[in-house]
C-alpha positions in Angstrom: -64.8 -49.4 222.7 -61.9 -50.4 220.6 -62.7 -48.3 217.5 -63.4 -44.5 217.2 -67.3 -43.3 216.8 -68.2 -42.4 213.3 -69.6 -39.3 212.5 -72.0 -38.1 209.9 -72.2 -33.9 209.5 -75.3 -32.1 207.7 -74.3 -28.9 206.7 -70.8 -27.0 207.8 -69.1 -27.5 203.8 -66.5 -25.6 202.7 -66.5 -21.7 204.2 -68.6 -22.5 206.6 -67.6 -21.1 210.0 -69.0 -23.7 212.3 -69.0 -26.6 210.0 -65.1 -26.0 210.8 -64.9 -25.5 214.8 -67.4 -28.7 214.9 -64.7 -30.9 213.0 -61.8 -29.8 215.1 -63.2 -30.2 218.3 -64.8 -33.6 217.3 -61.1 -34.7 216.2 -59.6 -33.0 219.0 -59.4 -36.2 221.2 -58.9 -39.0 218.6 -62.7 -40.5 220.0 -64.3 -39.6 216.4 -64.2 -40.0 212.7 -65.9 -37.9 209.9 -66.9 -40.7 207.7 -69.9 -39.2 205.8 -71.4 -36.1 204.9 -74.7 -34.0 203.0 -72.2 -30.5 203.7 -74.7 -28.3 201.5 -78.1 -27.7 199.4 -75.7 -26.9 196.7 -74.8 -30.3 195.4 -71.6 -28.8 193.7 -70.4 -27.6 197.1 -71.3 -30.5 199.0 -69.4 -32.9 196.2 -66.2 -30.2 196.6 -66.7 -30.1 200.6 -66.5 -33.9 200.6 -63.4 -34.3 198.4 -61.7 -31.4 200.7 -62.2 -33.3 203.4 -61.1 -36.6 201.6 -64.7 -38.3 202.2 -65.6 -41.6 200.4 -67.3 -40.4 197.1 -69.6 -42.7 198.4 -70.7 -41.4 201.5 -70.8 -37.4 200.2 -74.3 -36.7 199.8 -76.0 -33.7 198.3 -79.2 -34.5 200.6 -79.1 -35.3 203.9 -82.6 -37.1 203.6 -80.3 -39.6 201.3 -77.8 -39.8 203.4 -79.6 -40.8 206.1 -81.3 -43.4 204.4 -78.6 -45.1 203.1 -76.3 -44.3 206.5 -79.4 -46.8 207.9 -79.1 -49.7 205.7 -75.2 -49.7 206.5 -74.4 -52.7 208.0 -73.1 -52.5 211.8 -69.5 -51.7 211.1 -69.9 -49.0 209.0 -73.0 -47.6 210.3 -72.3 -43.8 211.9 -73.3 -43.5 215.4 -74.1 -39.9 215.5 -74.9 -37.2 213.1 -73.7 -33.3 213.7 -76.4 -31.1 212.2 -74.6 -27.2 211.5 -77.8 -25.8 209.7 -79.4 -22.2 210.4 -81.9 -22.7 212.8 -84.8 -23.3 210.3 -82.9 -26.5 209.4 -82.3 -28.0 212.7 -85.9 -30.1 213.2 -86.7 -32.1 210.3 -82.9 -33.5 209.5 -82.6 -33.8 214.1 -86.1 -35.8 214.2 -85.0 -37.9 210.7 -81.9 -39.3 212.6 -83.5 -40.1 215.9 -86.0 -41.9 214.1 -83.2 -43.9 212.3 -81.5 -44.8 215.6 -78.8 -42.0 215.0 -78.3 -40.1 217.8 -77.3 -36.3 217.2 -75.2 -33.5 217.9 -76.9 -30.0 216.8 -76.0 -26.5 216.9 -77.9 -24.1 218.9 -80.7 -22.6 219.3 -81.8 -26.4 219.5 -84.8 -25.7 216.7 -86.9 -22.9 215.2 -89.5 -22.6 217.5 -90.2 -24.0 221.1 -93.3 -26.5 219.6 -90.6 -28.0 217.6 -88.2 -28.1 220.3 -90.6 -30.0 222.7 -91.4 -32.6 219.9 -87.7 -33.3 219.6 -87.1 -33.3 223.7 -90.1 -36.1 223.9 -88.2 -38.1 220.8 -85.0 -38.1 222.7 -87.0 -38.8 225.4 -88.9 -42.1 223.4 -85.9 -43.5 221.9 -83.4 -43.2 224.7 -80.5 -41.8 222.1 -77.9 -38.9 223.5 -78.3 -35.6 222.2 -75.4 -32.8 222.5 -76.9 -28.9 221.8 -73.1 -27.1 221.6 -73.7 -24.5 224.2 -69.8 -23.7 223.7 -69.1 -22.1 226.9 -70.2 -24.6 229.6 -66.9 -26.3 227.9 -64.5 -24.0 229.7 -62.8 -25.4 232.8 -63.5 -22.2 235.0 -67.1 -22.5 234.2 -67.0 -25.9 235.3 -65.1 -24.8 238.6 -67.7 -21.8 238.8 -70.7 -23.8 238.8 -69.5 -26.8 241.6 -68.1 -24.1 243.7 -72.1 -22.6 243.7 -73.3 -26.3 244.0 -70.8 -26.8 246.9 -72.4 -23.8 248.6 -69.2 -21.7 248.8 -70.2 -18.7 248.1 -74.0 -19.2 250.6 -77.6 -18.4 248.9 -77.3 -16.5 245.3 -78.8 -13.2 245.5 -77.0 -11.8 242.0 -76.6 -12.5 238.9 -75.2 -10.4 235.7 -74.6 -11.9 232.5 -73.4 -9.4 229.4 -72.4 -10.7 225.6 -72.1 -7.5 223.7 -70.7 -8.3 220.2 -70.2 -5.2 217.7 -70.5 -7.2 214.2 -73.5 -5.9 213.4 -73.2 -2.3 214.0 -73.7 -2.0 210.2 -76.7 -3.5 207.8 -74.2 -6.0 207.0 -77.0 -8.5 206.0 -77.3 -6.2 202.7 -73.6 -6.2 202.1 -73.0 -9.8 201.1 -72.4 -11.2 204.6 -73.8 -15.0 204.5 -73.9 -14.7 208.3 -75.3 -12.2 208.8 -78.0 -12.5 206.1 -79.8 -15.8 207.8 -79.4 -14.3 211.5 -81.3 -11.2 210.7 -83.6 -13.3 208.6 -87.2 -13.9 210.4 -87.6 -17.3 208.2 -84.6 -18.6 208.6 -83.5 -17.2 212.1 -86.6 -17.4 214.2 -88.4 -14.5 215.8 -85.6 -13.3 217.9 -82.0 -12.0 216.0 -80.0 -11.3 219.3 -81.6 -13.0 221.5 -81.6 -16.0 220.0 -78.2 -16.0 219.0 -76.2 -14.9 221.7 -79.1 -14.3 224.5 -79.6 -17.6 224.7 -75.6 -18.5 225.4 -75.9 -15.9 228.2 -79.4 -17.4 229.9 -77.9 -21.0 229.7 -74.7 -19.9 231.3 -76.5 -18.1 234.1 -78.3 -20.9 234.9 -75.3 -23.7 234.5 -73.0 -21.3 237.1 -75.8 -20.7 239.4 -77.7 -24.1 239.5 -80.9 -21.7 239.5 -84.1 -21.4 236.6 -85.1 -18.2 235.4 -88.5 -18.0 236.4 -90.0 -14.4 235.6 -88.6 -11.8 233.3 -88.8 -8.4 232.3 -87.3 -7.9 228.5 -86.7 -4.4 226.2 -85.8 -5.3 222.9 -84.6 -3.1 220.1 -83.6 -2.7 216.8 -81.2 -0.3 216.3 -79.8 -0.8 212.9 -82.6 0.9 210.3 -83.7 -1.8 208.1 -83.3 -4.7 210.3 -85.9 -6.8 210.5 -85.0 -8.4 213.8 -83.8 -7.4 217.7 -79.9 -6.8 217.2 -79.8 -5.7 220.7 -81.8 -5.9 224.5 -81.6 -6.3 228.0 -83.6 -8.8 230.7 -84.3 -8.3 234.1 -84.4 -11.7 235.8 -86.0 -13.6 238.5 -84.5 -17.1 239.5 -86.4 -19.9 241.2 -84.0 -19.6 244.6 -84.9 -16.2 244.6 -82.2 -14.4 243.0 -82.3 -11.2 241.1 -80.4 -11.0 237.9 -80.0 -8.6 234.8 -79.1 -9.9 231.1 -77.7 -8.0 228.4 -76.9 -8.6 224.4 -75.8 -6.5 221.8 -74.3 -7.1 218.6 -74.6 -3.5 217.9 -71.9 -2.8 220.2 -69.4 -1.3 218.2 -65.7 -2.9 218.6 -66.7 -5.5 220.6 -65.7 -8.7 219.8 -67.5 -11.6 221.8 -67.4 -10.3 225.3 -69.2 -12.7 227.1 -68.9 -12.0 231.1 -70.7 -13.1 234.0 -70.8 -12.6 237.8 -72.7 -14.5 240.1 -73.3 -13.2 243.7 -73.4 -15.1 247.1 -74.2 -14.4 250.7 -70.5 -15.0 251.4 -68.8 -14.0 248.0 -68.9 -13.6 244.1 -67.6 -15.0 240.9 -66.3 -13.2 238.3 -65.6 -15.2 234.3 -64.9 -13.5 231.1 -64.5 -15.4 227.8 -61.6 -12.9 226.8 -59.5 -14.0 229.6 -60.7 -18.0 229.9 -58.5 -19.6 231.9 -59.2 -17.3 235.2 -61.5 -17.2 237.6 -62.0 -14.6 240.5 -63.6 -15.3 243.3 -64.4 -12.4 245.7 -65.2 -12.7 249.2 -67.1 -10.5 251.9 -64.3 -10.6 254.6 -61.0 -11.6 253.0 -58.6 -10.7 249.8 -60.1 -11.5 246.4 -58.6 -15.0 245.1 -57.3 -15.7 241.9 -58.5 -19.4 240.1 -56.6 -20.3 237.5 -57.4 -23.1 234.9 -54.7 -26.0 235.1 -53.5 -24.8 238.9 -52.7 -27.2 241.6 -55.3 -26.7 244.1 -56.5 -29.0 246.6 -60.0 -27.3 246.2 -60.4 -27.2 242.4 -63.4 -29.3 241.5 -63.1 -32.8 239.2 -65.2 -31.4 236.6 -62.7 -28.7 236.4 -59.5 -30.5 236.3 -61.5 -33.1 234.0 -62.2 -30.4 230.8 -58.2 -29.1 231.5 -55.9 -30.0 228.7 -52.6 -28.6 229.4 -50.4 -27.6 232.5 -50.8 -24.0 234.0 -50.4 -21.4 231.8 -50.7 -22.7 228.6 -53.9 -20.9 227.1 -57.0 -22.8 226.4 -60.0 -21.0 224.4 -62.6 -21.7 222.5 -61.9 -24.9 220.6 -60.7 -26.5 223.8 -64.1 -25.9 224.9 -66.4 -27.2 222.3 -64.0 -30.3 222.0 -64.5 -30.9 225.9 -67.8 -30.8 225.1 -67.5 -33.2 222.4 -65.1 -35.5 224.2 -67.8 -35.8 227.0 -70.7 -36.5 224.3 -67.7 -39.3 222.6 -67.3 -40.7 226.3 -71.0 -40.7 227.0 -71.9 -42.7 223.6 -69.0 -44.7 223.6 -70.2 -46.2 227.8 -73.7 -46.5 226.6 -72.7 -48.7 223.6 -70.2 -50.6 226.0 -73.5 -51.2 228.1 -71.8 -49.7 231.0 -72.6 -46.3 233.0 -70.6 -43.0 232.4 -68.6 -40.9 234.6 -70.7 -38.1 235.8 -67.6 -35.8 234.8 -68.3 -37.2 231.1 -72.6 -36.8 231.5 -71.7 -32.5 231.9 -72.9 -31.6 228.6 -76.1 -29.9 227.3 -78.7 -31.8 225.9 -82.4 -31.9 224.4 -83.8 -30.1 228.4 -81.6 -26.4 227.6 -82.7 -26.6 224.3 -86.2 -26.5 225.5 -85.6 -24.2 228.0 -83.7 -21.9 225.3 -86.6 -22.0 223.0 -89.0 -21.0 226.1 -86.1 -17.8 226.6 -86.6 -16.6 223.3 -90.2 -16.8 223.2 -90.6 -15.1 226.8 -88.4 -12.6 226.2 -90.4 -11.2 222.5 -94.0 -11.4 224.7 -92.7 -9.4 227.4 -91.1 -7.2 225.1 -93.9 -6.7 223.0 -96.3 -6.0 226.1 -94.1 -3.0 226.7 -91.6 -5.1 228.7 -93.7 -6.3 231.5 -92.9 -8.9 233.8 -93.6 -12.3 232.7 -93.5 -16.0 233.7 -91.1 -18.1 232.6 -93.7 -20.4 230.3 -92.9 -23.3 228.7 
């Protein structure tokens, strides 16, 4: 490639939380270029969001049908290569399936769609057209996850028996849906969020990274959702017992009812021979405890001899200079650029540069959601993992 990938965005305007994070960590490695836009429904904010981000009049739409259209009938050196959909889940499908029908592939936020039919029918379109999708499953991004999972892969730590994943998050401790918070208003919002609130926003991060680290699929589950808030009209809070397809056991939990939590997203997987031990509040280390000898202390950016590629491929800066989470989503957008960018080329990418989620954990995030609120509503029996 000697030009950078051009990238249209469908929602994320101005004040938009995510809109922002996407365009940083797409411009994070100089691979992409925002070249056109349909930011909003509200044409005056879309027009503003454009001209803020110094957009071609021309190429800020107030639709994205439009701009997708048009986007089409560029010619070849103008034409984008992907589109970044940053809708509420309601508006994933229709603008996701519109682009891969126009030969665009996509980046899109997560959960993936709505509902798992819709989901499936944009898995199989991937599937048809042979474009790349990216679902932004942030935390798969972060170097020590990386090292995590190929240390399980590698067999380091012997059979899994254990897994616990946690994400409490205290932002909804209050019914701020009814106090003017945007965000809060869609997530708790059965027609625009989906029939899951917690789950489906944060449950889902902790179910894909318990399956990334420990190479295993959830196979049966056992799930006690509750709404704890009065008012609320969906889970802002619950817990899963889990049964993995190797055999191990593993419990789930996520709250955003936990009062002065922040995003606390922990896991620890458990081996024959050892455990791991990651926390998104302290990113850049790993711990790695073992049966018969001192605990060990990974750190992201360190000179090991035993510290995996993938690892060392998604670390930015020398030891001990902090990376988070925008270092994570752009890993996972500079893998996506790299990806594209070899498949255009008509050459094959680095496997390092194919670590990225795509249309298969969205699925399999849509089938979470839906297994979890039917074993929940059967007085949290245990349930296969159906798809």
């Amino acid at each position: 490639m000697d030009r950078k990938l051009r990238m249209g965005m469908i929602g994320g305007g101005k004040d938009a939380f995510i809109g922002a994070i996407h365009r940083i960590a797409a411009n994070m490695d100089g691979l992409i270029e925002l070249v056109a836009g349909a930011l909003s429904i509200n044409s005056e904010v879309a027009i503003e969001s454009g001209k803020m981000l110094f957009l071609d009049p021309e190429r800020t739409y107030t639709d994205f049908k439009t701009m997708l259209q048009k986007e089409a009938a560029m010619p070849a050196d103008k034409r984008l290569d992907f589109v970044t959909i940053v809708t509420p889940n309601f508006a994933h499908f229709e603008p996701a399936m519109m682009a891969l029908d126009l030969g665009f592939n996509v980046v899109i936020e997560k959960p993936i769609t709505f509902s798992l039919d819709e989901a499936k029918q944009l898995q199989a379109k991937v599937d048809a057209t042979g474009l790349t999708l990216l679902l932004t499953h942030t935390y798969t991004g972060y170097p020590m996850v990386k090292q995590a999972r190929q240390m399980v892969k590698a067999g380091e730590l012997g059979k899994i028996r254990k897994v616990w994943v946690e994400y409490p998050q205290g932002w909804l401790s209050k019914l701020s849906e009814r106090e003017g918070n945007a965000q809060a208003a869609w997530r708790t919002d059965p027609k625009k969020s989906g029939k899951s609130g917690c789950m489906g926003d944060i449950g889902t991060h902790a179910a894909n990274l318990a399956e990334y680290i420990s190479g295993a699929k959830i196979e049966k589950l056992c799930a006690d959702l509750n709404i704890m808030v009065p008012g609320r009209a969906l889970d802002d809070d619950g817990a899963v017992l889990l049964r993995f397809d190797n055999g191990a056991a593993g419990v789930l939990m996520a709250s955003q009812v936990a009062a002065g939590e922040e995003n606390a997203l922990k896991i620890r997987v458990y081996g024959e021979k050892g455990g791991l031990e990651w926390a998104q509040h302290e990113p850049n280390t790993l711990l790695v405890k073992w049966l018969d000898k001192p605990t060990e202390i990974y750190r992201a950016g360190g000179n090991y001899a035993s510290q995996s590629s993938y690892m060392t491929h998604n670390t930015r800066t020398p030891g001990g200079h902090p990376e988070g989470y925008l270092e994570a989503f752009g890993n996972l957008y500079r893998n996506f650029a790299q990806t594209l960018s070899a498949k255009i080329d008509g050459v094959q990418p680095a496997p390092e540069s194919l670590d990225f989620p795509g249309a298969a954990e969205g699925v399999r995030g849509m089938a979470f959601i839906d297994n979890v609120v039917r074993s929940s509503e059967s007085d949290a029996k245990w349930t296969n993992f159906e798809i």
